[in-house]
Structures are given as C-alpha cells and as structure tokens.
C-alpha positions in Angstrom: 139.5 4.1 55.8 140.1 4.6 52.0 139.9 8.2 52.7 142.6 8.7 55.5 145.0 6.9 53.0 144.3 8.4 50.2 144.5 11.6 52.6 148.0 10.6 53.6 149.1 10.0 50.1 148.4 13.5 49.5 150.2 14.7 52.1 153.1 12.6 51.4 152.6 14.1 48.1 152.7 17.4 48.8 155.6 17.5 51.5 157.5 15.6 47.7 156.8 18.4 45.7 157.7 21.3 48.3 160.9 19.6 49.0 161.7 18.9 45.0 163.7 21.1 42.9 161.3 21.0 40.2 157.5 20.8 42.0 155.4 20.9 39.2 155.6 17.8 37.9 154.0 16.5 41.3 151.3 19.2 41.3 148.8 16.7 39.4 149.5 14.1 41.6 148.6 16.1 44.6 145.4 17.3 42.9 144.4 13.8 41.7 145.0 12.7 45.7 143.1 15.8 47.0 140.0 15.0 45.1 139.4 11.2 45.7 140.5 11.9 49.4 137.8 14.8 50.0 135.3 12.2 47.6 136.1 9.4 49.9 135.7 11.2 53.2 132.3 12.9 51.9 131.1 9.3 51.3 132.4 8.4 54.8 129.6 11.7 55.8 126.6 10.5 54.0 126.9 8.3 51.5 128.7 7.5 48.3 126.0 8.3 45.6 125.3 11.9 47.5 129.2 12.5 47.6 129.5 11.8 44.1 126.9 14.1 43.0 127.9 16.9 44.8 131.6 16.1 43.7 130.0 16.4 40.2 128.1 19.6 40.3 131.4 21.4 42.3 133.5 19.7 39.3 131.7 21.2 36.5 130.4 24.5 38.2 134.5 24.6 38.6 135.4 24.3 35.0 132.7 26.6 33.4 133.9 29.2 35.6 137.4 28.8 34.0 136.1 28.2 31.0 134.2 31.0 31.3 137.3 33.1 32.6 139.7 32.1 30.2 137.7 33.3 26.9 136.1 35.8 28.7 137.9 37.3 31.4 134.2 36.9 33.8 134.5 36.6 36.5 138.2 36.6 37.6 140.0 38.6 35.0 142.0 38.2 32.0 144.4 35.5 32.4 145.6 32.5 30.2 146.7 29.0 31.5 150.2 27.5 30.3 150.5 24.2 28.8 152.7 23.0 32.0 149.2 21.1 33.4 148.1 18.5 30.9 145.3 17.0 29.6 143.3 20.1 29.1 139.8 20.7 27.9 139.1 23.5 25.5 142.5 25.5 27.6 141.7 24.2 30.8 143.7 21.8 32.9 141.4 19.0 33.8 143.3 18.8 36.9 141.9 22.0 37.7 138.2 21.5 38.0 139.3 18.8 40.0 141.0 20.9 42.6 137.5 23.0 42.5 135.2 19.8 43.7 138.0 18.5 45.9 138.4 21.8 48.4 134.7 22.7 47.4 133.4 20.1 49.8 136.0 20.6 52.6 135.2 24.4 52.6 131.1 23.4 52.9 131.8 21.2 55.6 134.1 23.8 57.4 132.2 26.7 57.8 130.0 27.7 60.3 126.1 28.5 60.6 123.1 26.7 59.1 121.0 26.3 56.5 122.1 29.3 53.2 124.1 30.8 55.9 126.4 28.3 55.6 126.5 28.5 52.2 128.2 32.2 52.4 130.4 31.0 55.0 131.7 28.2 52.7 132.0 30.4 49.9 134.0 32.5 51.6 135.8 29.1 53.2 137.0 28.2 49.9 138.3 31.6 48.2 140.6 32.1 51.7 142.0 28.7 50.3 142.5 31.0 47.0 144.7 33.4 48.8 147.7 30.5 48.7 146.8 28.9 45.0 146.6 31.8 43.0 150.1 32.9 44.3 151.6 29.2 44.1 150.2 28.5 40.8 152.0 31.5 39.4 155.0 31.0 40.8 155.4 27.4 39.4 153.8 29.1 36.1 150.9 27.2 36.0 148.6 30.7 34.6 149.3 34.3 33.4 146.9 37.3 34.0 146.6 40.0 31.4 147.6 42.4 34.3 149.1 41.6 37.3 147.3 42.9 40.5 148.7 43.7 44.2 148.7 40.8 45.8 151.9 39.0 44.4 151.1 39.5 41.1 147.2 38.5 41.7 144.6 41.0 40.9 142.0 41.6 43.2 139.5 40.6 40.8 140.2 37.5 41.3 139.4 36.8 44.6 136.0 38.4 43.9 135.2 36.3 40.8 136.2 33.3 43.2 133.6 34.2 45.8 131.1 34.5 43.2 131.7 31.2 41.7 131.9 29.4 45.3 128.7 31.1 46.0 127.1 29.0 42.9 129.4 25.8 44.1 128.3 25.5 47.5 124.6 26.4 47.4 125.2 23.1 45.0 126.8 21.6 47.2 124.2 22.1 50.1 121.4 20.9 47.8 122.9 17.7 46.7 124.3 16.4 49.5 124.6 18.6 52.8 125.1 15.8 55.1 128.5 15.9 54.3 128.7 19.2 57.0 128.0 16.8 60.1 131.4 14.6 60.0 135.1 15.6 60.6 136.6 13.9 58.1 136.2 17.0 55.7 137.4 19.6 58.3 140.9 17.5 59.0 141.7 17.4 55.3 140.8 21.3 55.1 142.9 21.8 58.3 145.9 19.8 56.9 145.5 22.0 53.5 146.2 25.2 55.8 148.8 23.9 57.5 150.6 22.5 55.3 150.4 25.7 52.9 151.6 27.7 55.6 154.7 25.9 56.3 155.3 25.5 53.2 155.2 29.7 52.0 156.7 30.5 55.8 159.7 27.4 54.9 159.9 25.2 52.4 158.9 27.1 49.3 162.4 29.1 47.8 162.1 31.9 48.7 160.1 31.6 51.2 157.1 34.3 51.8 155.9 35.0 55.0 153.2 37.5 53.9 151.4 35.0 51.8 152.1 32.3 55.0 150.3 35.0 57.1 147.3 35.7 54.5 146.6 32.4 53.6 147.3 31.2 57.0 144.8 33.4 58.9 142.4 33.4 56.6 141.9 29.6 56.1 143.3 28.8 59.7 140.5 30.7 61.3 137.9 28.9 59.8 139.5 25.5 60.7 139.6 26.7 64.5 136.4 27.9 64.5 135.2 24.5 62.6 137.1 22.2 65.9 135.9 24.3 68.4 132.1 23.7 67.5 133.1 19.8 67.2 135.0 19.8 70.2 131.9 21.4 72.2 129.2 19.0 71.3 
C-alpha cells in the first residue's frame, strides 16, 4: 500500500515538474519519491530488511561510480556536476545515488531470464533508462561533459560506463535480495518511468524531442512489454 502512494506521489510529481516553467526545482522531489516508492514495493516482493540491503549496495555502488567519474573521468567520461542539485557529497548530488538504487531495482525486476542471465538483462534494463536522463539532466543543466558526444550532447562513453556500472549493481542486487524479480510492483513503477519519459520528450518537455521519445521509448518500453507478457502468461 505505502508503495502505490508513494508511487503516485511521484507521478504527480513528475507530471508538476514537466508542466512547470522552471522543473528543476522539483527534480529532487521526484528522486526522493522514486526511491522510497521502488524501496517500498521491493519490501512488498520479499521483505523489508532484503529490500533495504539491496537498496544499500545499488545506493553506494551508485555514488562510487560518480565519484569515481567525476575525479576521474572512469568509466563514463569527463564531465562535472553543477551546483543546481544540493546537498552534495565530495561533488556529487546525493539525490543522485538515490536515483541509482531507486531504478536499479526496477530494472532487476524487469528483465528477463534467470539466474546471472538476468543480471545482464538488467544491466542493460537500467542503462536504456539512461538514454532519457543523461539528455534531461543536461538540458535542465544538472551536469557538463568535458566533450559533448552524438547523442544530444551525450558521448557514447557514457552509456558504456553505465552498463559497466549496472553490471556491478545488479549482480548486487541478485545476491542480496533477488526475490524482489517475482512481484509486479517493480515492473509497474519501471513501466510508468517509460511512459511517462516518453510523453514527456514526444510533448510536454519545450521543445519537445521526438528522437529521444523514440530512443528512450523503445529501448526501455521493450523491456516493460516483454516483462507483462511473461506475467500475463503464467
């Protein structure tokens, strides 16, 4: 129950901030909502201490690898956060490592297979997600790389220092507390994430941008179909 509400906060939340003139000062908001909703529904999945340890380990895989990234430049890049997102730790948004943990779990419960198999899949789960952040984040100037890439401004670096890390995350993940796979509570708030990113790059966002909408869109939306269509055939 806590989870569905705290699920439609977020979305509340986010339909606020892509309908506001100013959105960023409601991206916090929406990160704070995303991670006790994805907590909460984990719990609902197997049980609260599991959740929370898992939650953990995504959490601070999540902020060593910016850490790492933003004194480094491994494994993403060069790139520098703003000081829009506050409180940050050592130059990284705390709200950030957050966002990690909170999508971490949705993308492990999402993907398909078994066993370390679905450990790739959900790797690969969570840096679709990635395709939509990195070019959101940037618009609302949230980050700067070094060099801008191809991909609206991302480089392509990115998205493979972003597998990598969720690599690490959900073999975590699956070894703390893979339970959470078995329940659809996880999949709906991963499903609502892609749908409600696509709407918002294909209409809401000014200007709009229907290549991201299609990217992002496809990438995540296949993996939410896929993830019903094995519920639905049980």
């Amino acid at each position: 129950m806590a989870g569905s509400v705290l699920l439609a906060g977020m979305v509340a939340a986010q339909v606020a901030s892509g309908l506001h003139p100013r959105p960023v000062g409601l991206t916090s908001v929406v990160v704070l909502l995303l991670a006790a909703s994805s907590l909460a529904l984990a719990a609902s999945a197997c049980s609260l201490p599991r959740a929370a340890a898992a939650f953990g380990c995504a959490a601070v895989i999540g902020y060593a690898a910016e850490l790492l990234g933003t004194t480094t430049g491994v494994p993403f890049g060069a790139y520098r956060y703003t000081g829009v997102l506050q409180p940050q730790l050592a130059g990284v948004p705390v709200v950030v490592a957050l966002a990690w943990a909170g999508m971490g779990l949705a993308a492990y419960a999402v993907a398909p297979g078994g066993g370390w198999t679905r450990v790739v899949t959900g790797a690969v789960a969570l840096t679709a997600w990635d395709l939509f952040l990195d070019p959101q984040m940037l618009r609302l100037g949230l980050w700067v790389w070094e060099q801008e890439g191809p991909y609206r401004g991302v480089p392509l670096s990115n998205f493979a220092g972003w597998l990598a890390v969720s690599l690490l995350m959900m073999a975590a993940v699956h070894t703390v507390a893979g339970g959470i796979a078995g329940g659809t509570a996880l999949v709906t708030l991963y499903t609502v994430m892609a749908v409600m990113e696509t709407v918002g790059f294909a209409f809401v966002f000014e200007p709009p941008d229907p290549l991201i909408a299609c990217f992002g869109g496809v990438g995540m939306g296949a993996f939410a179909v896929l993830a019903w269509r094995r519920r639905w055939r049980r």
